[in-house]
SEKEVO-149884 format. One line per field, with one value per residue (C-alpha): residue in one letter; x, z, y. Coordinates in steps of 0.5 Angstrom, whole numbers, m for minus. Layout:
N
res <- [A;...]
xx <- [X;...]
zz <- [Z;...]
yy <- [Y;...]
This chain:
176
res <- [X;X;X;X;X;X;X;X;X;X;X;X;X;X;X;X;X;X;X;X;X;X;X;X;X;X;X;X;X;X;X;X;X;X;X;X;X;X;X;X;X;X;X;X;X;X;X;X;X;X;X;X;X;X;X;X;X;X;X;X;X;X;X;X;X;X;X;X;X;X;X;X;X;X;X;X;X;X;X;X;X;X;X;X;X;X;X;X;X;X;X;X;X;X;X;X;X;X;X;X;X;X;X;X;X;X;X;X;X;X;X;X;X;X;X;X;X;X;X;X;X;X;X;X;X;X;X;X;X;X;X;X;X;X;X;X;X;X;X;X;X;X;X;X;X;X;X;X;X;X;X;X;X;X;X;X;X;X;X;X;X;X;X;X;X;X;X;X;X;X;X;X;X;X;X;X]
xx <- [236;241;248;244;239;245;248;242;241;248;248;240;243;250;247;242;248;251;244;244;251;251;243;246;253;248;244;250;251;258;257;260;256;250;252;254;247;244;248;247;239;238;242;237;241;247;254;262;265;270;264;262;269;270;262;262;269;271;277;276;277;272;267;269;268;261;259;261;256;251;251;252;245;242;241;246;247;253;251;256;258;261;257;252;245;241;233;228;222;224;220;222;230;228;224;230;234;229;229;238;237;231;234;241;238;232;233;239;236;230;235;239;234;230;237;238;231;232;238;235;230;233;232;225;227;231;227;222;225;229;221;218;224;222;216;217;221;216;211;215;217;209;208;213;211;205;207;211;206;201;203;207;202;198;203;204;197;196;203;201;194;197;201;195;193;197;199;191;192;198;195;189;194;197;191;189]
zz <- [m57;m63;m61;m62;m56;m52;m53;m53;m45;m44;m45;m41;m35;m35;m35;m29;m24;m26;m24;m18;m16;m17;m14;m8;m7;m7;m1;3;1;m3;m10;m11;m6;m10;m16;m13;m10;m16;m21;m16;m16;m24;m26;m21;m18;m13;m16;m13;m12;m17;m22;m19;m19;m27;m28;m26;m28;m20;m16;m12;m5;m7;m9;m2;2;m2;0;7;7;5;9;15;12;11;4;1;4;3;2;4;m3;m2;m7;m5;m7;m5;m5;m11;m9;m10;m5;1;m1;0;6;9;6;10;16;17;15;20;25;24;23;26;34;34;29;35;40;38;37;44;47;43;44;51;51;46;52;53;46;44;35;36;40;36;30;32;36;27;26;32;30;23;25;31;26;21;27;28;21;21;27;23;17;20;23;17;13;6;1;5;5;m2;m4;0;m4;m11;m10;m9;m14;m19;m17;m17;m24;m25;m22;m27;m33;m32;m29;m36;m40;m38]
yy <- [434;436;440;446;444;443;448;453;449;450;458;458;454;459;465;463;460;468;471;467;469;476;476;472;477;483;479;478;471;467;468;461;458;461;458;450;451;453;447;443;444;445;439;435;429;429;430;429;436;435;434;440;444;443;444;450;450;453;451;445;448;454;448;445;452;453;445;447;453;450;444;449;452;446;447;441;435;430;423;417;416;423;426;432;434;438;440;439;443;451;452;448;452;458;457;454;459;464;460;461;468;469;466;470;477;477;476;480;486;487;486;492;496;495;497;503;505;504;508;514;515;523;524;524;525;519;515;516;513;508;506;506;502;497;497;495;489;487;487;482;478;476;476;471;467;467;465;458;456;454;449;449;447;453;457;456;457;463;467;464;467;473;473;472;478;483;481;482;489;490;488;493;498;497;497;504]
């Protein structure tokens, strides 16, 4: 590939590591920890974190403290060289990521709306509200219980299938 090529590659994987930063920032994850996690994936091999700091041209210790979210999350993991990899199935990462963020938000998310409907009981709008919203989560919850229990492949052929036919529906939406 000519130098246009890689500089065409270059631009393509900047911008992809700046999205996957600024997405991950608006879900309430560390942006330079979306962005060594999205290096690390595109470059398709394990790296040493000071190939990783001037990759991405990011400080040693925020390479460090991004190394170290990840591995707590389990999305990277250290090698006995020193070096980091993570995943390469896209798939198996963000169900991962899903599983740390189920497990953080969702027991705690149900507990603190069980409590409040509990302590609402005297005002019925109140209570009323605050019970749709349990609702919706429980509903997520079991969703989700259901979800875990089939297989990946299942999995991923179920979500697949789905998105072909909603961009079916919407090409036939467009063409009205």
């Amino acid at each position: 590939m000519g130098s246009e090529g890689k500089a065409g590659s270059a631009a393509a994987a900047r911008r992809l590591l700046d999205w996957l930063a600024d997405v991950g920032s608006r879900w309430g994850l560390p942006a330079e920890a979306c962005r060594v996690h999205g290096w690390l994936y595109l470059s398709g091999r394990s790296a040493a974190p000071d190939e990783i700091a001037r990759s991405l041209a990011m400080a040693d210790d925020e390479v460090r403290a991004a190394l170290h979210w990840l591995s707590e999350r389990r999305l990277a993991d250290e090698q006995a060289n020193g070096a980091w990899r993570t995943g390469q199935d896209p798939w198996e990462m963000v169900s991962r990521s899903l599983e740390v963020r189920r497990d953080q938000e969702l027991q705690p998310a149900l507990e603190v709306l069980r409590t409040s409907r509990r302590e609402a009981a005297g005002d019925p709008l109140l209570a009323s509200r605050i019970d749709r919203l349990l609702t919706l989560v429980d509903d997520l919850a079991a969703i989700d219980a259901q979800a875990r229990r089939l297989s990946p492949d299942t999995l991923r052929r179920l979500i697949g299938a789905g998105g072909r036919v909603a961009r079916f529906l919407d090409r036939g939406r467009a063409a009205r």
